[in-house]
C-alpha positions as CSV (number, residue, x, y, z in Angstrom):
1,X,-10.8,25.5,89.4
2,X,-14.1,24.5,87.6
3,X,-13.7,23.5,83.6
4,X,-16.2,22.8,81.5
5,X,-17.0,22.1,78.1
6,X,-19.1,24.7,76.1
7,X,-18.3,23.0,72.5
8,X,-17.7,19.7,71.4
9,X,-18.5,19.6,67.2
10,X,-16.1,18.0,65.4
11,X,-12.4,18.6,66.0
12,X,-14.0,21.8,67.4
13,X,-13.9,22.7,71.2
14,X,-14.4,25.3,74.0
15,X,-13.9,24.9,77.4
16,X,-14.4,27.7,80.3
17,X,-12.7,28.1,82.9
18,X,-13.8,29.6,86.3
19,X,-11.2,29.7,89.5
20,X,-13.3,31.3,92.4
21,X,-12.4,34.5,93.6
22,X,-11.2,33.3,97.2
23,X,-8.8,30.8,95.0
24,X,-7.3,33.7,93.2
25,X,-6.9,35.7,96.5
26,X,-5.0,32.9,98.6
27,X,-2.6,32.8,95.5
28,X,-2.0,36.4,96.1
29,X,-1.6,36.3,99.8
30,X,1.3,33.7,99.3
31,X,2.5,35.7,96.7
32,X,2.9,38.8,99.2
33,X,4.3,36.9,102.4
34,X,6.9,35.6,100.2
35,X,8.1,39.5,99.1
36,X,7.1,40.6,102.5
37,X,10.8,40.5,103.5
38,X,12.3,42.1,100.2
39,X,10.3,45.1,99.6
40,X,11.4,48.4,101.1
41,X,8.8,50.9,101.9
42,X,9.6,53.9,103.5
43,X,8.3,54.7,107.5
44,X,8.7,50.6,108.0
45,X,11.1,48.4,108.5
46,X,12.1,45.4,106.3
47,X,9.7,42.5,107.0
48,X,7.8,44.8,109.0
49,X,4.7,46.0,106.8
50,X,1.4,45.3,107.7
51,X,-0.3,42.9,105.2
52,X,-2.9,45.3,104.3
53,X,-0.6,48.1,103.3
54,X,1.3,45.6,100.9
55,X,-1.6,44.8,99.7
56,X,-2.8,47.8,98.8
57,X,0.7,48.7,97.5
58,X,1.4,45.8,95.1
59,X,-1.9,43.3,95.3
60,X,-3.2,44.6,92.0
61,X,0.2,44.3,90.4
62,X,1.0,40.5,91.8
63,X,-2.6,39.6,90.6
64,X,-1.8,40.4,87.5
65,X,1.0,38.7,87.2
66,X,-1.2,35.8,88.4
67,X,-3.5,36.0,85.7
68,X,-0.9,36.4,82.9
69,X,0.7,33.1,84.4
70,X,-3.0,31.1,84.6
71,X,-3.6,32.0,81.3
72,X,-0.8,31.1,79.8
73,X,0.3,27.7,81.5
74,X,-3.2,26.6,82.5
75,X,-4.6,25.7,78.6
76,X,-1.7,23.5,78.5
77,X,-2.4,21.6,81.8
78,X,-5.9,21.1,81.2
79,X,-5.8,19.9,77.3
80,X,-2.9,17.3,78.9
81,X,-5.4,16.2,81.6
82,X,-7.8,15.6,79.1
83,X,-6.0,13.5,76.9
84,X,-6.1,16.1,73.8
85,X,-3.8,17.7,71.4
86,X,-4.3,21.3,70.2
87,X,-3.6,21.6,66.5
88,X,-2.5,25.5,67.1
89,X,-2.1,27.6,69.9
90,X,-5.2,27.9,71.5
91,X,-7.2,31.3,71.6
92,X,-8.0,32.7,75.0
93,X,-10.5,35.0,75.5
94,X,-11.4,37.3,79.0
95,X,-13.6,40.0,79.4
96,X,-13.1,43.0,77.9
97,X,-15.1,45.0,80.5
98,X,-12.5,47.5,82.9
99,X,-14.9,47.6,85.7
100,X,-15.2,43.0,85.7
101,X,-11.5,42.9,85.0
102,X,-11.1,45.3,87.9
103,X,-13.0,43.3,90.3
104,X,-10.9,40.7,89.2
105,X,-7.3,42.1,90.0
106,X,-9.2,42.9,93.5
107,X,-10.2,39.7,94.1
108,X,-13.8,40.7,94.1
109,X,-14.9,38.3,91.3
110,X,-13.6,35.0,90.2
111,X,-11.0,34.8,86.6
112,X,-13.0,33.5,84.1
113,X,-12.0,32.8,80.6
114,X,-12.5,30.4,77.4
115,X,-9.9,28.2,75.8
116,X,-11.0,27.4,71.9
117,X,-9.1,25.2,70.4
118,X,-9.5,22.3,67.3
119,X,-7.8,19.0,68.5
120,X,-5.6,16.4,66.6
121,X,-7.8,13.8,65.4
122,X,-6.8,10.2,66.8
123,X,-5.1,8.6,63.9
124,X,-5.8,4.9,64.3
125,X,-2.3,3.5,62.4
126,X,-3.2,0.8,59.4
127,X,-1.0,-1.9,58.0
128,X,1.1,-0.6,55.4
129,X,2.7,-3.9,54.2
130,X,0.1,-3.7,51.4
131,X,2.1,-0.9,50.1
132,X,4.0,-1.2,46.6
133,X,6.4,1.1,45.2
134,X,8.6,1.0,42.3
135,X,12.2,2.5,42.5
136,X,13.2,3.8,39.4
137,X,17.1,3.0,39.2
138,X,19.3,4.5,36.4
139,X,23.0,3.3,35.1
140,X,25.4,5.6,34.4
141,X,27.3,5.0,31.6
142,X,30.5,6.4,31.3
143,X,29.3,8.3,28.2
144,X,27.5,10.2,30.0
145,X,30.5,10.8,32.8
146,X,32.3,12.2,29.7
147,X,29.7,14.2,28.3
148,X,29.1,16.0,31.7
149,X,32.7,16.6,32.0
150,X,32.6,18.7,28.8
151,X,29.8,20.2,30.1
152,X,31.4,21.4,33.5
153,X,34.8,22.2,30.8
154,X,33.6,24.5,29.5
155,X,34.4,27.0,32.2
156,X,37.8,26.4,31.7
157,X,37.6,25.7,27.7
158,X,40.4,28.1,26.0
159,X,40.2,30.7,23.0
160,X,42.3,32.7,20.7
161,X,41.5,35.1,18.8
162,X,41.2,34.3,15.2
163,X,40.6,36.9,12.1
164,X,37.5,36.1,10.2
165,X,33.8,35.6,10.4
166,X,32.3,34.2,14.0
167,X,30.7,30.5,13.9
168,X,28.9,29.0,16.2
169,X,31.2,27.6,19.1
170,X,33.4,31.2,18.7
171,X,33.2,33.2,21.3
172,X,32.4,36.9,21.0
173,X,33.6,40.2,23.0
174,X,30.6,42.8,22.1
175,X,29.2,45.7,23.2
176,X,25.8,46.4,22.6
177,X,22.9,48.8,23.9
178,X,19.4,47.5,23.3
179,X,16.1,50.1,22.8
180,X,12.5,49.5,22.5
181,X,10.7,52.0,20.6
182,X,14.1,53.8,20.3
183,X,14.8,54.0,23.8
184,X,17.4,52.4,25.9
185,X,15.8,50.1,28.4
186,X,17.3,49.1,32.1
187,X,19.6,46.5,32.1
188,X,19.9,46.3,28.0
189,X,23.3,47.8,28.2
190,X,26.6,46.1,28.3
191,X,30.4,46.3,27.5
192,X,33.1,43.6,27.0
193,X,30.5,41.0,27.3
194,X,31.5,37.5,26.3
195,X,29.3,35.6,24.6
196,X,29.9,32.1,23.4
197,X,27.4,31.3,20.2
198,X,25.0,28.8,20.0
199,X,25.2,28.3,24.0
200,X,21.6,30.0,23.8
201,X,22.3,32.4,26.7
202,X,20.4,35.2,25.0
203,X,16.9,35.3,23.5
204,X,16.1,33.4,21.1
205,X,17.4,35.4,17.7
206,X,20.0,37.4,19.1
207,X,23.0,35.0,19.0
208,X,21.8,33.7,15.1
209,X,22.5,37.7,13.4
210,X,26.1,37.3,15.0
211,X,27.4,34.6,13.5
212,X,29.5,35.7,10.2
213,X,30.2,39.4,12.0
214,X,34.1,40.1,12.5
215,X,36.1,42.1,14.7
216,X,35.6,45.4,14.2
217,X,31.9,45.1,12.9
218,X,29.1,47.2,13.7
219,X,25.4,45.8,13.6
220,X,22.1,46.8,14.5
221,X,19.9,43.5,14.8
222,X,16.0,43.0,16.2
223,X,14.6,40.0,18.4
224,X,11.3,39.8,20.2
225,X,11.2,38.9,24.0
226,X,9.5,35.9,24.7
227,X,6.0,36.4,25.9
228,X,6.6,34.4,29.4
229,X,10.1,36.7,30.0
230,X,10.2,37.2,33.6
231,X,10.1,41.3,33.3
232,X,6.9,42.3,32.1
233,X,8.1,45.7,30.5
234,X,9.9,43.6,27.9
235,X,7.7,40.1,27.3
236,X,6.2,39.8,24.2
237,X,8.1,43.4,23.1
238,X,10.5,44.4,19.8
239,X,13.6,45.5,20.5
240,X,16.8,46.6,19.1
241,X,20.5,46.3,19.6
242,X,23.7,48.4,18.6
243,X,26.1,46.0,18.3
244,X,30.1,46.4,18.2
245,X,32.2,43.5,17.8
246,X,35.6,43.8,19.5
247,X,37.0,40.7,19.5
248,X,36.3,37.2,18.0
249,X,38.2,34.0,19.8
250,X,37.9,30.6,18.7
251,X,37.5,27.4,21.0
252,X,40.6,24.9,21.3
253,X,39.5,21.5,22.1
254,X,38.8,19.8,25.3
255,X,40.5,16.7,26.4
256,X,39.6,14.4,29.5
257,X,42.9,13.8,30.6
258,X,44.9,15.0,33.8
259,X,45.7,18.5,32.5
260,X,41.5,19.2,32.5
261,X,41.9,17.9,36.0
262,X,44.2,20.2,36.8
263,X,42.8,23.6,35.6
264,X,39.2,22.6,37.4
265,X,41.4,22.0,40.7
266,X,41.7,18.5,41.1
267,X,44.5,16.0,41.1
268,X,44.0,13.8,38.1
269,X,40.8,13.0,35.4
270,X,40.4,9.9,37.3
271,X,39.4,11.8,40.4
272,X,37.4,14.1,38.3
273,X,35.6,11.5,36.6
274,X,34.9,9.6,40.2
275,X,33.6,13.2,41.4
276,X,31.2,13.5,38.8
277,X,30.5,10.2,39.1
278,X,29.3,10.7,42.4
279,X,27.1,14.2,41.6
280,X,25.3,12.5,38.9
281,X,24.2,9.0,41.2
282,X,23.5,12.2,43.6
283,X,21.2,13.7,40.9
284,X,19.7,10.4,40.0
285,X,19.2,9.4,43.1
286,X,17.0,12.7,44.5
287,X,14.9,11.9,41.2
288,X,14.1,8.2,42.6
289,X,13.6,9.3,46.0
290,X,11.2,11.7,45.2
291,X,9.3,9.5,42.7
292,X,9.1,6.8,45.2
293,X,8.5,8.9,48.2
294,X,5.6,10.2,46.1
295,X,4.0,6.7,45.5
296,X,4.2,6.1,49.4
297,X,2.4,9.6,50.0
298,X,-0.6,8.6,47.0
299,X,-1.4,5.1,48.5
300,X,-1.1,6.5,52.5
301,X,-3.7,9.1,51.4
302,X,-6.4,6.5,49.8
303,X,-5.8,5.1,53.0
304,X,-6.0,7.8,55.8
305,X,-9.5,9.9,55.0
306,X,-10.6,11.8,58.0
307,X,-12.0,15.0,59.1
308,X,-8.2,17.6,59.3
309,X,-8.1,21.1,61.6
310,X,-10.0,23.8,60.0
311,X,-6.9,25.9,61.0
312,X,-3.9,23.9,59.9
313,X,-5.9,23.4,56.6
314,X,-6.4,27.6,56.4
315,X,-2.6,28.3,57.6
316,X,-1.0,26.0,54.8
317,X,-3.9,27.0,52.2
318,X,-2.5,30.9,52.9
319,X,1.2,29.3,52.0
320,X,0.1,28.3,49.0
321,X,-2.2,30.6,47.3
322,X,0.7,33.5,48.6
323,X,3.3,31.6,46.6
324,X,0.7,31.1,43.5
325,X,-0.4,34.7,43.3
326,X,3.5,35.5,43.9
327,X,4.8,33.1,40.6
328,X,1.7,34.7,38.9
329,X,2.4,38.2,39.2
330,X,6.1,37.6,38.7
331,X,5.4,35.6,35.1
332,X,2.9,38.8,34.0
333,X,0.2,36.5,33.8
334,X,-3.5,35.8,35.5
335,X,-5.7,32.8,36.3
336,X,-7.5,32.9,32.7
337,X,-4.1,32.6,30.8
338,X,-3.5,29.5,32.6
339,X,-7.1,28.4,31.5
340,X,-8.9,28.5,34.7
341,X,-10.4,30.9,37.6
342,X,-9.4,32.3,40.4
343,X,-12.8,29.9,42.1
344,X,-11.2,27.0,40.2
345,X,-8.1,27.5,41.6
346,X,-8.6,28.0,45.0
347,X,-11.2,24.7,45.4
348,X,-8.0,22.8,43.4
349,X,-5.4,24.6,46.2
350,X,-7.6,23.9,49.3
351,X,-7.7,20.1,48.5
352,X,-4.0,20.2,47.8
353,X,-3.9,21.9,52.1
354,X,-6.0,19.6,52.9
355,X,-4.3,16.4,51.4
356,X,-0.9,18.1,52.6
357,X,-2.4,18.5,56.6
358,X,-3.9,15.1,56.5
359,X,-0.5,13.8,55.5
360,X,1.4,15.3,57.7
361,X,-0.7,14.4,60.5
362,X,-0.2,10.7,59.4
363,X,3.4,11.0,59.1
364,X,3.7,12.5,62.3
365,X,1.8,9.7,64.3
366,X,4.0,6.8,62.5
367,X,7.1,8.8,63.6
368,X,5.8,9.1,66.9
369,X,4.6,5.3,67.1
370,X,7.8,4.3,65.4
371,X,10.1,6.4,67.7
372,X,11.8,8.4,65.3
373,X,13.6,11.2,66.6
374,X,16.3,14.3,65.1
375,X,19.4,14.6,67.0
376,X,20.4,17.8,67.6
377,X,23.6,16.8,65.5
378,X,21.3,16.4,62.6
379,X,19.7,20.1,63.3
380,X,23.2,21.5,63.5
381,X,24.0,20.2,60.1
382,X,20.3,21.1,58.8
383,X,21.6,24.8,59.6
384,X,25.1,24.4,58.6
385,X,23.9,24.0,55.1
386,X,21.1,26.5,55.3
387,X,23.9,29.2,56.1
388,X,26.1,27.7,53.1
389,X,23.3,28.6,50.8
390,X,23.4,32.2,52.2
391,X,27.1,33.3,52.2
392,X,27.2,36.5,53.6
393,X,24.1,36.4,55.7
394,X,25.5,33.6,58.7
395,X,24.5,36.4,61.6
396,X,20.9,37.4,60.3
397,X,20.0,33.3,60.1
398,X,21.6,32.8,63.2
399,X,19.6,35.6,64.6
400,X,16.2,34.5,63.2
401,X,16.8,31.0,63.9
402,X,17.9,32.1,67.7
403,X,15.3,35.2,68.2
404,X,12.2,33.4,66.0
405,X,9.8,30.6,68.1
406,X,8.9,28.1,66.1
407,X,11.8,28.5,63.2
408,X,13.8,25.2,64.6
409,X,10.6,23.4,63.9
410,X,11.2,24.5,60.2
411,X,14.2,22.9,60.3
412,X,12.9,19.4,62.3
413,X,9.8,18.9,59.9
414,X,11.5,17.7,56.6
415,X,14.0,16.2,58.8
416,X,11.4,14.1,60.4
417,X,9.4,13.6,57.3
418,X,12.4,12.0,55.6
419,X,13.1,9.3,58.0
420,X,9.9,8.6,58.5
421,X,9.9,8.0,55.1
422,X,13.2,5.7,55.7
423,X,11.4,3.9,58.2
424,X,8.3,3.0,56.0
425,X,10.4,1.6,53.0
426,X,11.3,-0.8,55.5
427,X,7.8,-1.7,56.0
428,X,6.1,-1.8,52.9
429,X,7.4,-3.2,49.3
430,X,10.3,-2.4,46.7
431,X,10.8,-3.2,43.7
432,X,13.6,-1.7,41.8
433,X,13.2,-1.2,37.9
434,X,15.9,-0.1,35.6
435,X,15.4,2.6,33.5
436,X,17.0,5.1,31.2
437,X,17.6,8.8,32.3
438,X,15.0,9.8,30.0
439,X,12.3,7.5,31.9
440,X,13.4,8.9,35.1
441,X,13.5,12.7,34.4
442,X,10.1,12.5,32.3
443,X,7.0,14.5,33.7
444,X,4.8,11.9,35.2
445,X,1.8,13.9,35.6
446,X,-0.5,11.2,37.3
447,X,2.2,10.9,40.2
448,X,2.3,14.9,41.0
449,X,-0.5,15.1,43.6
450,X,-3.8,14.4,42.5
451,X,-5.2,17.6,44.5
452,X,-3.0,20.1,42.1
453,X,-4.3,19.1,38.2
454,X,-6.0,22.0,36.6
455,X,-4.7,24.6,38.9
456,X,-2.2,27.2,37.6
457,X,1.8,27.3,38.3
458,X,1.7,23.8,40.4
459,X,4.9,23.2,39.8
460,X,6.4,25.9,41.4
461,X,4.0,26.5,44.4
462,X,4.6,22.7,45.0
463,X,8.2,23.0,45.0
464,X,7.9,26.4,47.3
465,X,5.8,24.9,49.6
466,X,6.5,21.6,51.1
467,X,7.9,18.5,50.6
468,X,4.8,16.4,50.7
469,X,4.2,16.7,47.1
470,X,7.8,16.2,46.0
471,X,7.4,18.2,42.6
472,X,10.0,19.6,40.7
473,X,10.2,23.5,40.3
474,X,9.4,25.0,36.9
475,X,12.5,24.8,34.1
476,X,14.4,28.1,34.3
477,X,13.4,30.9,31.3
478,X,16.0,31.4,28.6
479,X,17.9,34.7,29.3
480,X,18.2,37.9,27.3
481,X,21.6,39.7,27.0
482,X,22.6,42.0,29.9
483,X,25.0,40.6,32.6
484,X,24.2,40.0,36.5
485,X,21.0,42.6,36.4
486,X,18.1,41.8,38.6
487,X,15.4,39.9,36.7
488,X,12.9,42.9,36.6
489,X,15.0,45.3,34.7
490,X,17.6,42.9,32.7
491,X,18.0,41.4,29.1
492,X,20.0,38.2,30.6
């Protein structure tokens, strides 16, 4: 087998491959002696058919074979002999001519074909200890254990109905049918729907020309949809509502106390309190790891700069500009409301691949240098909770997971990422710094990935796409007043 190199530019390469036609026909011959004994032909005997009549039988066949196999384990063995690392799967390419290609099934002309392929760049590791970070650390006070226990309360808050006007903090039992331009619209209607006022469920306005109606009241009120509402046949629109009250129930007060404790399913407000507790250091904590895991990522980019695959960069680019023109189309809105171009954008987008490729590439090598590894145990429980978020749908992400080559990857990658992000803060330097809840939560827009200013619907696309940028997904839309509907044809 002959291999030589056709391309060398860059992390660019081709190589061809040329295994003589005598090479390929000795293959075959072993091939054949060693089914000699199995096949049955009719007029011979088992074990008993001259050579030339099997080949002529099944030579073509086992040839092909052959070839399939070369083709598709050789790439591998060569790139290993050569020291090098594809970034993708490489492309192979054979002639397309029927009359070459039959020669070569007939052993009559040697198996040539090209391997292209861009490698991994050689990622020469630097010092890190230079590296400073600053944890953001936030204490919980227990006023703020209380207030979120009110919060979560309210679910099991209880009313009575009362005679008189509705305030805000009453909760409502309405029907209403809402119209634009006099006509009822998809998901405007609803009966028996509860609605607590001032908890700003609905759009903005609707909740305000309640307040002071009684039981028994009929009223037609008007609100605007916001511009940004999520279903483009209602943002920015007038519309109406036929309102009937049924039923008006005041709130009785909440208590922390072991009866609360009780109707949300726990044992005692002490356990409750320890519970939340617990979710909110949980909150809190995500917050700081993604602030400082952040910081790491800016100051390992100013110091890794080098030349990334032209196809990783394209693949993850595609991720990204899908989920853009996706959270675009889905908000109503183009590249000029968010004061830019589509040109802009995709320059901003590429540099945001680009920074996410090179990244990963570095991550990847520490790892490797560093011997981190993910048990399987650690996949296992990586699915486990990706089937809890899908109740319902355990057999078809079993299936995709099971049926789909490179989905476990999908699952290793942010596993990886994070402990080789564990490993590093061992390495480099922390400094915690107490701060308030405020400080913590606030938009820091210089730490949000240099590559993504100026481009339209970061946050989202960040969030969507991959870790690496560790941005927070956009705040959720205020809702208009239908129940459950789907968020293209609903008022809630």
């Amino acid at each position: 087998m002959q291999v030589i190199e056709t391309l060398a530019q860059g992390l660019k390469r081709e190589l061809k491959v040329v295994i003589p036609a005598k090479d390929m026909e000795a293959r075959m011959n072993e091939r054949l002696a060693e089914v000699k004994d199995r096949v049955k032909i009719n007029g011979f005997r088992p074990g008993k058919v001259p050579a030339a009549h099997l080949k002529k039988i099944y030579g073509k066949s086992i040839m092909a074979d052959l070839v399939n196999e070369i083709v598709r384990d050789k790439p591998t063995e060569i790139l290993s002999g050569r020291g090098e690392k594809s970034a993708t799967q490489p492309e192979i390419a054979m002639t397309e001519d029927e009359a070459e290609a039959d020669k070569i099934l007939n052993a009559q002309a040697d198996l040539e074909f090209t391997v292209a392929y861009e490698i991994i760049p050689a990622i020469e590791l630097k010092d890190v200890s230079g590296i400073k970070v600053t944890r953001e650390v936030v204490e919980i006070a227990e006023d703020e254990v209380n207030e979120q226990i009110l919060k979560i309360a309210e679910s099991a808050r209880s009313y009575e109905s009362k005679k008189g006007k509705a305030a805000n903090g009453d909760r409502v039992t309405i029907d209403y049918l809402g119209k634009v331009d006099g006509v009822a619209f998809d998901g405007g209607k609803d009966e028996d729907a509860e609605l607590v006022l001032g908890s700003n469920r609905f759009i903005p306005g609707f909740e305000e020309q309640l307040v002071g109606l009684k039981a028994g009241d009929e009223k037609v009120i008007t609100v605007t949809f916001p511009a940004e509402y999520p279903a483009a046949n209602l943002a920015g629109k007038e519309a109406t509502f036929d309102i009937t009250v049924k039923d008006v129930a005041g709130a009785q007060d909440i208590e922390i106390n072991d009866e609360l404790a009780t109707k949300l399913g726990l044992e005692s407000a002490d356990k409750l309190k320890e519970i939340v507790r617990g979710q909110i250091e949980s909150q809190y904590g995500n917050l700081t790891r993604q602030k400082v895991k952040r910081q790491i990522l800016d100051q390992l980019d100013e110091l890794y700069q080098f030349e990334t695959p032209e196809r990783l960069v394209e693949a993850e680019f595609e991720n990204i500009w899908r989920q853009i023109n996706t959270d675009l189309q889905q908000a109503g809105k183009t590249f000029a409301d968010e004061e830019t171009t589509e040109e802009e954008a995709r320059a901003e987008y590429r540099k945001l691949a680009e920074r996410r490729v090179r990244l990963g590439l570095v991550l990847s090598e520490i790892g490797e240098k560093a011997g981190v590894q993910v048990s399987d145990d650690e996949l296992q429980r990586s699915l486990f909770e990706q089937l809890r978020q899908f109740p319902g749908q355990e057999k078809q992400i079993l299936d995709y997971f099971k049926n789909t080559p490179g989905a476990a990857a999908s699952l290793r990658a942010p596993l990886f990422e994070e402990k080789v992000v564990d490993h590093l803060l061992g390495e480099i330097s922390v400094t915690d710094k107490t701060v308030s809840k405020e400080e913590l939560t606030a938009d820091d827009e210089e730490t949000e990935g240099k590559a993504a200013k100026k481009a339209p619907a970061k946050k989202k696309a960040a969030a969507k796409a991959d870790a690496t940028e560790g941005e927070e997904a956009a705040a959720p839309k205020k809702k208009a007043p239908a129940k459950k509907k789907a968020a293209d044809d609903s008022a809630e």
